[in-house]
Backbone bond lengths (Angstrom), bond angles and torsions (degrees), N, CA, C in turn:
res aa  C-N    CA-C-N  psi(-1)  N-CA   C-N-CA  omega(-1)  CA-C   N-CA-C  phi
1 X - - - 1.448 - - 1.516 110.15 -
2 X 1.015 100.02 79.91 1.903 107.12 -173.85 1.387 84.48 -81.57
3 X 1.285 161.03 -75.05 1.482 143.67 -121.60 0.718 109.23 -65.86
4 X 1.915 132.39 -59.47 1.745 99.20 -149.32 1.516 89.44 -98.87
5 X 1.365 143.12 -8.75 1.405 122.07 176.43 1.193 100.01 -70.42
6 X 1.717 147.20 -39.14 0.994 142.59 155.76 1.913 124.49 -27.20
7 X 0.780 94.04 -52.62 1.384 124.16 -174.59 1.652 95.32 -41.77
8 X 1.175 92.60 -65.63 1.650 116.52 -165.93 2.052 117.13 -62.95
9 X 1.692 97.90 -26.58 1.306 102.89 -177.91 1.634 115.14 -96.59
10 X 0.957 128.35 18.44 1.685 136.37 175.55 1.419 115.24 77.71
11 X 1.483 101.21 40.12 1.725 109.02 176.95 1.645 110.07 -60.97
12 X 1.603 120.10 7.92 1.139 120.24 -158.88 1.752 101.05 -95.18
13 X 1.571 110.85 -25.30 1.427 131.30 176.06 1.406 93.64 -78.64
14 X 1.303 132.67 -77.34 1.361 128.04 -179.39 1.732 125.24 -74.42
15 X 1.058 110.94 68.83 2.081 110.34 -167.83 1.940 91.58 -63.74
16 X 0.995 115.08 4.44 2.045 94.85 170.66 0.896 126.31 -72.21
17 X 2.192 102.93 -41.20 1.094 112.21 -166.15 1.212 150.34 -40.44
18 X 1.427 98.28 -48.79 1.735 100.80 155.52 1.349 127.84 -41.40
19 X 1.460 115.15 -60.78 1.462 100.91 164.44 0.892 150.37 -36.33
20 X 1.160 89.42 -44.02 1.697 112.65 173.76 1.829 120.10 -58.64
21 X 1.365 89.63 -38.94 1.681 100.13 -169.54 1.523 104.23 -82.09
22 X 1.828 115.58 -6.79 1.419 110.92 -170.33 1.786 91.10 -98.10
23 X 1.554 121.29 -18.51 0.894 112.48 -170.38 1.431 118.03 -90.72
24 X 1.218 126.91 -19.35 1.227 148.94 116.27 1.436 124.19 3.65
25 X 1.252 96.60 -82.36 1.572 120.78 163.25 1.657 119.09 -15.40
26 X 1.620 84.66 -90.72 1.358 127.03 151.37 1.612 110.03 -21.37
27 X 0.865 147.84 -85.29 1.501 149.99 -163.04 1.975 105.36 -87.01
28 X 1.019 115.33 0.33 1.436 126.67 157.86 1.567 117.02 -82.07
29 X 1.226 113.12 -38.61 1.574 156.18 -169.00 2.259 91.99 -72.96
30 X 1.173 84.37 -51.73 1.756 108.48 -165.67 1.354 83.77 -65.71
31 X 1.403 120.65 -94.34 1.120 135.34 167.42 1.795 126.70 13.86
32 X 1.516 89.64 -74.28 1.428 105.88 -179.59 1.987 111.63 -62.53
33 X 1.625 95.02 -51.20 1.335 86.27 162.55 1.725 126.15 -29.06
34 X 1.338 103.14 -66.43 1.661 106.89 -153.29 1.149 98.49 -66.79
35 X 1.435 143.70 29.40 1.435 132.79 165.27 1.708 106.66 -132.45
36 X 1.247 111.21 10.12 1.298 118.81 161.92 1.914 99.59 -90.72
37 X 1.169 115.22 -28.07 1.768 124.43 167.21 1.449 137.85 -77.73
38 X 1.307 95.90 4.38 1.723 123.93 -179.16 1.547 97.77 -85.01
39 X 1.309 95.84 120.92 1.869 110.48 -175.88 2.379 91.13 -43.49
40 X 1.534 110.68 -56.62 1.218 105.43 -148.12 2.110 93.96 -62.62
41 X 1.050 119.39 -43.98 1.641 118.22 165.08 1.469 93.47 -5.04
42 X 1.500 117.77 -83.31 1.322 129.16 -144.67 1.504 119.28 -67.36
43 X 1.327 113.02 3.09 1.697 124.24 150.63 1.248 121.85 -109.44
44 X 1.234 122.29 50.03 1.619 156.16 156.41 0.957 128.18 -82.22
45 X 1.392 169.34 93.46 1.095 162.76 -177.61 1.436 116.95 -36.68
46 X 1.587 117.19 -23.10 1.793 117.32 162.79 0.928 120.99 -93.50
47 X 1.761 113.97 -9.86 1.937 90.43 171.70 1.813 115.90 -62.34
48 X 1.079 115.96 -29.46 1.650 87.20 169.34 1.866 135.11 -51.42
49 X 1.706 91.10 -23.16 1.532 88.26 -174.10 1.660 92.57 -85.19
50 X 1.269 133.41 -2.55 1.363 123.56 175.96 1.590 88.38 -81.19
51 X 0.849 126.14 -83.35 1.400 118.04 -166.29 1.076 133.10 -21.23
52 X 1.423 115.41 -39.29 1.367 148.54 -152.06 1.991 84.40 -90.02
53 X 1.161 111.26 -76.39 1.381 125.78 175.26 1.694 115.13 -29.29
54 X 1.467 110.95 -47.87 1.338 123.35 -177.64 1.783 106.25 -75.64
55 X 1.283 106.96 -42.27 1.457 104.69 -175.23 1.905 100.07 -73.50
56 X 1.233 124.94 -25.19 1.419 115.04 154.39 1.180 169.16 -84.57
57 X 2.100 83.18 -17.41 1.813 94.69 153.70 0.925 88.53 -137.80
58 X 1.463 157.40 54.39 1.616 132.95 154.49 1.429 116.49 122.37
59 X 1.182 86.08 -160.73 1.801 94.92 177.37 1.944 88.70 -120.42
60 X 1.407 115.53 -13.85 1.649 100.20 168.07 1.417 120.40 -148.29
61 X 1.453 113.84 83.93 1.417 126.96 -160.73 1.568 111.39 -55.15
62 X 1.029 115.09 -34.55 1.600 128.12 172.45 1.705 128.71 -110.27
63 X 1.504 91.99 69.69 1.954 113.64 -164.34 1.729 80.80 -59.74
64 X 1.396 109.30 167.76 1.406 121.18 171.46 1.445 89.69 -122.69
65 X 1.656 112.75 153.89 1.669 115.89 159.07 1.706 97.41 113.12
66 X 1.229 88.86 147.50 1.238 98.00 -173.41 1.618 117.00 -65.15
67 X 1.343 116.22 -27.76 1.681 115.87 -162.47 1.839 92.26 -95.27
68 X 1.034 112.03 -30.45 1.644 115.90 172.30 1.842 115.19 -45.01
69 X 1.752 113.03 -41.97 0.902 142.34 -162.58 1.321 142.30 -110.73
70 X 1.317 97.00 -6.70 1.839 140.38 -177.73 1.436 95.72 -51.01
71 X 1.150 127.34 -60.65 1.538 129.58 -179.17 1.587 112.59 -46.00
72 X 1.229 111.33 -56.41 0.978 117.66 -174.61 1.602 126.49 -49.31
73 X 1.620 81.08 -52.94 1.593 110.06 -176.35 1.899 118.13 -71.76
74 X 1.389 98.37 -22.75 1.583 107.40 157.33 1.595 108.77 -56.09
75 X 1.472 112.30 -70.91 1.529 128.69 -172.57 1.167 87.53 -55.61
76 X 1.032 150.18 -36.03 1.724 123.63 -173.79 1.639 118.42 -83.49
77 X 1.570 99.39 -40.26 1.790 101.23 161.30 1.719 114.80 -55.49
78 X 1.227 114.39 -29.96 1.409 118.54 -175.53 1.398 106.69 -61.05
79 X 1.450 101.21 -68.80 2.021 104.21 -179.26 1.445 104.77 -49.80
80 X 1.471 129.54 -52.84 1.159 120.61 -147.35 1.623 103.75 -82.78
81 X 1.448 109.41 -8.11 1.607 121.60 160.57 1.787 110.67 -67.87
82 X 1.085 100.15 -51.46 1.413 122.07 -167.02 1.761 99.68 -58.64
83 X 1.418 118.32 -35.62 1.172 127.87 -171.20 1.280 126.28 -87.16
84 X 1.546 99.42 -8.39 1.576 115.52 178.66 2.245 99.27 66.78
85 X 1.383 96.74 35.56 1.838 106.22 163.93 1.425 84.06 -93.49
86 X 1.265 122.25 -47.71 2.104 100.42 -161.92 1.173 96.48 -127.10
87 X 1.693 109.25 145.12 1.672 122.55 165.49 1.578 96.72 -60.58
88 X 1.891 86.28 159.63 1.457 99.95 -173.14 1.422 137.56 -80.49
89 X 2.065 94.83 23.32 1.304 99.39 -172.94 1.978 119.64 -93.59
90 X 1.218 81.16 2.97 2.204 100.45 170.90 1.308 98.51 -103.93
91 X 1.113 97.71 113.79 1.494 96.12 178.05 1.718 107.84 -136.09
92 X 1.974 103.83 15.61 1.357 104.33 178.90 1.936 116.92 -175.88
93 X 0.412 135.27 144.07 1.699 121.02 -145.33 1.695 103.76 -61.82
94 X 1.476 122.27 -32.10 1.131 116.90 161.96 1.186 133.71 -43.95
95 X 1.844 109.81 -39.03 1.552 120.97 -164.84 1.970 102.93 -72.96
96 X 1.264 105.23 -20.57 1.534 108.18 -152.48 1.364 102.71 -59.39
97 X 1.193 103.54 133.64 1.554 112.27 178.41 1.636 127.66 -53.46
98 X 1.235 133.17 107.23 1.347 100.78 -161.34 1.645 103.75 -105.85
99 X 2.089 95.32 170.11 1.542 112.03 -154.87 1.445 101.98 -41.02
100 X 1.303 104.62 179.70 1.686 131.51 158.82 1.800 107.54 -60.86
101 X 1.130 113.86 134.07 1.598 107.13 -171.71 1.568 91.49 -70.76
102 X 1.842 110.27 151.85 1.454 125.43 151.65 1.592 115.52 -12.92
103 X 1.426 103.27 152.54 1.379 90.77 161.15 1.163 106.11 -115.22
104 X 2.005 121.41 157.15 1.198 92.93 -149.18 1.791 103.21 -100.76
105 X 1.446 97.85 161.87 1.420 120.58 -174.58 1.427 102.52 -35.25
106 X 2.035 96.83 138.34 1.693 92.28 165.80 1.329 114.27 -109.53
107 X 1.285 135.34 151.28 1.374 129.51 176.48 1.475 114.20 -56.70
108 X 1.286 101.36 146.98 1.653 91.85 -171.96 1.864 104.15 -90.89
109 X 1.062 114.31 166.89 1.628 113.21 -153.28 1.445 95.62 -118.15
């Protein structure tokens, strides 16, 4: 949930940040992988649930990015349509209304 804690810390002075923090993410993400791929891992008592895990969602159960996640993020506009949380004018991750822009950065004094 990068947005609204984002929101709140003056991402409006720095607009990379996000990227940055997904790219971050992302290569932390990388990271952690390649030691689930270390021959000694695999005389662990959890490499089976890695395996097990990989043979059920992938090689990356938790994609970051919006087009990675689109599915998901449909089915979640759907229920929360379905639930009377959103009017019926989102009806797909494109439609969603987006926030109020930043406000903009103040110089610091």
């Amino acid at each position: 949930m990068i947005g609204p804690p984002a929101r709140n810390c003056g991402v409006g002075a720095l607009p990379g940040t996000p990227p940055e923090l997904l790219d971050t993410f992302e290569a932390a993400k990388t990271l952690a992988w390649t030691y689930y791929d270390d021959s000694n891992f695999s005389l662990l008592v959890d490499a089976r649930n890695v395996e097990v895990q990989r043979a059920a969602f992938g090689d990356d159960p938790w994609p970051f990015g919006l087009a990675a996640n689109r599915r998901n993020l449909e089915q979640f506009i759907g229920y929360s349509h379905d639930q009377r949380l959103m009017d019926g004018t989102a009806q797909n991750v494109s439609s969603v209304p987006r926030p109020p822009p930043l406000p903009s950065a103040r110089s610091p004094r």
